[in-house]
N, C-alpha and C positions, 0 to 999 in steps of 0.2 A: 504494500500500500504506500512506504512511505516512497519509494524505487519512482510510482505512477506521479505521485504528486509531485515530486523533483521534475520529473517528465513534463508534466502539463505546465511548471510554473516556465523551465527550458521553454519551450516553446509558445508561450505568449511571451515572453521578451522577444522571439527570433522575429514571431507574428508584428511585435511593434516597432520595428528597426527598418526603417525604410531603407529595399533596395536599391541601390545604383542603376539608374534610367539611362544608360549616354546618350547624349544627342548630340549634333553636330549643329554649332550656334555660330553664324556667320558675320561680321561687321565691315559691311560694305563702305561705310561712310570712315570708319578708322582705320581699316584695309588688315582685319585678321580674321583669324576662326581657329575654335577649340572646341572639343567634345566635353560638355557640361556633366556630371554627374546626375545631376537634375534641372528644373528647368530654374533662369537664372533669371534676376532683379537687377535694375539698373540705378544707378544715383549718378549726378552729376554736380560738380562745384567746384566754385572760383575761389581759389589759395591767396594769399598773398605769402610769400617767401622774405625773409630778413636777410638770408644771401644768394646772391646777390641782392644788395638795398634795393625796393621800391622794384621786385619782381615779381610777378603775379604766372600763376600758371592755371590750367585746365583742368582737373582729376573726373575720370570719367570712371567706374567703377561696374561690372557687372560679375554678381555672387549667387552663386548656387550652395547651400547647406544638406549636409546627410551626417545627421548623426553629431552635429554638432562642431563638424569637420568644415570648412570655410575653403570653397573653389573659386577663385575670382581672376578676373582679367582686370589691370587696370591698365589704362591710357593717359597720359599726360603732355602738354604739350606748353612749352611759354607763351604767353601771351603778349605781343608787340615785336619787337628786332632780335630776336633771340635764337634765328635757322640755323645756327653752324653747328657743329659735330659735336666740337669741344663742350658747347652749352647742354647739350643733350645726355651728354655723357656725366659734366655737371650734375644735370637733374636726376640721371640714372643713380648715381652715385647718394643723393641726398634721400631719395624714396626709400630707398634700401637701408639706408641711416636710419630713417625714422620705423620701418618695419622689427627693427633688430631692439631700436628702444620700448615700442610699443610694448615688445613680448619680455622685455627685461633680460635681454640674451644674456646667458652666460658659455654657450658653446655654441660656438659656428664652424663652420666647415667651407670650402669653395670645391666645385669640380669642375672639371669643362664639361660642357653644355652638350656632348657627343656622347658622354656616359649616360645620356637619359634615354637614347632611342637605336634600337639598332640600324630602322630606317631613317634616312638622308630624308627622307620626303617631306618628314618632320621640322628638321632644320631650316633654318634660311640657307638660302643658294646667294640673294640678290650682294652686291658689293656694297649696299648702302644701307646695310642692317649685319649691325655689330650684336652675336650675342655673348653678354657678358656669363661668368662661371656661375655654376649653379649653385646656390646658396642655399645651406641646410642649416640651423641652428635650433636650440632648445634651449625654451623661457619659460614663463608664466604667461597664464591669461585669466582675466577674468568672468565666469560664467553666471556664477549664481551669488551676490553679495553676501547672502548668507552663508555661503561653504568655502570663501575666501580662494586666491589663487588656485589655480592648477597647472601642473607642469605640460606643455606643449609643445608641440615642432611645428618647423615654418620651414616651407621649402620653397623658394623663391627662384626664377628665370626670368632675368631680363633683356629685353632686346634695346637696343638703340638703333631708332634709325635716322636719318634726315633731318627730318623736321620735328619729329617725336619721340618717347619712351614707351613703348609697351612691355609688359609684366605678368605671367603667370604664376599664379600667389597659393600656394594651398598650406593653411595655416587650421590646426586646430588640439584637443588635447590628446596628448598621449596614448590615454588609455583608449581612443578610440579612432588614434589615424591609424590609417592604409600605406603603406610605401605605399604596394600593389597600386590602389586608386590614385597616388598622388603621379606616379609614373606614368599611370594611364592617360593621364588629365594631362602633366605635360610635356609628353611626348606626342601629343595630338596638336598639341598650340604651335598654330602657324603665322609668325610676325609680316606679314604679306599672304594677299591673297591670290 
């Protein structure tokens, strides 16, 4: 009896653990596309930036959650005289600053960007899309104010291109990320369409 009850409590948890949907989510106007784990929400907002003084940028953000686990694409771009490479790389460099402070990183990691996919298909080919190393770290996040921190991982790909920064971000706690999903995720993410 007690063998069945263990059994049936197992499986209303499996029952309430929502599966991974992939779908293939396209951004014609920001020029990328990834396989969502579920279906993804959009936000969009104007930054202003302390460095460079009196710079403002774009954050465009598109996130899908499973399990409490955070798949997102973000887009960034400066706003005014800001197109050269160097600036881009700039911004790459600052987003990822603040992604590392966000989670309280106390361990990070960099790889190249070629260990995430055995297909090239995945990768940028263009000359004018830099992808920066693939950034693994473990911090804290906060979920529930009443149960204080929890230890997490963030695994971060950033592209640079041109004119912009794109990012594929999967950030969530420990006890409930996926390599497996986070590889899926981005190694599907195409910085060009």
């Amino acid at each position: 009896m007690r063998r069945l009850l263990i059994l049936l409590a197992s499986l209303s948890l499996i029952s309430c653990t929502p599966e991974l949907n992939w779908r293939m989510h396209r951004e014609p106007d920001t020029n990328w596309q990834v396989a969502f784990p579920a279906k993804p929400v959009s936000v969009k907002r104007t930054l202003a930036l302390t460095d460079p003084p009196n710079s403002t940028i774009e954050l465009q953000l598109w996130a899908a959650n499973v399990n409490e686990v955070r798949y997102t694409v973000g887009y960034a771009r400066w706003l005014g005289d800001q197109q050269d490479l160097a600036k881009q790389e700039l911004l790459a460099r600052a987003l990822e600053s603040a992604m590392l402070s966000n989670i309280s990183a106390h361990q990070q990691t960099s790889e190249p960007a070629s260990n995430l996919a055995s297909s090239n298909e995945a990768r940028p080919s263009d000359s004018d899309v830099t992808a920066r190393p693939l950034l693994k770290a473990v911090g804290t996040i906060l979920l529930n104010p009443k149960k204080g921190p929890v230890e997490a991982q963030l695994w971060m790909q950033t592209h640079v291109r041109t004119s912009d920064v794109v990012e594929a971000i999967v950030l969530g706690p420990t006890e409930t990320f996926s390599q497996e999903a986070a590889e899926q995720f981005l190694s599907s993410f195409r910085p060009r369409l």
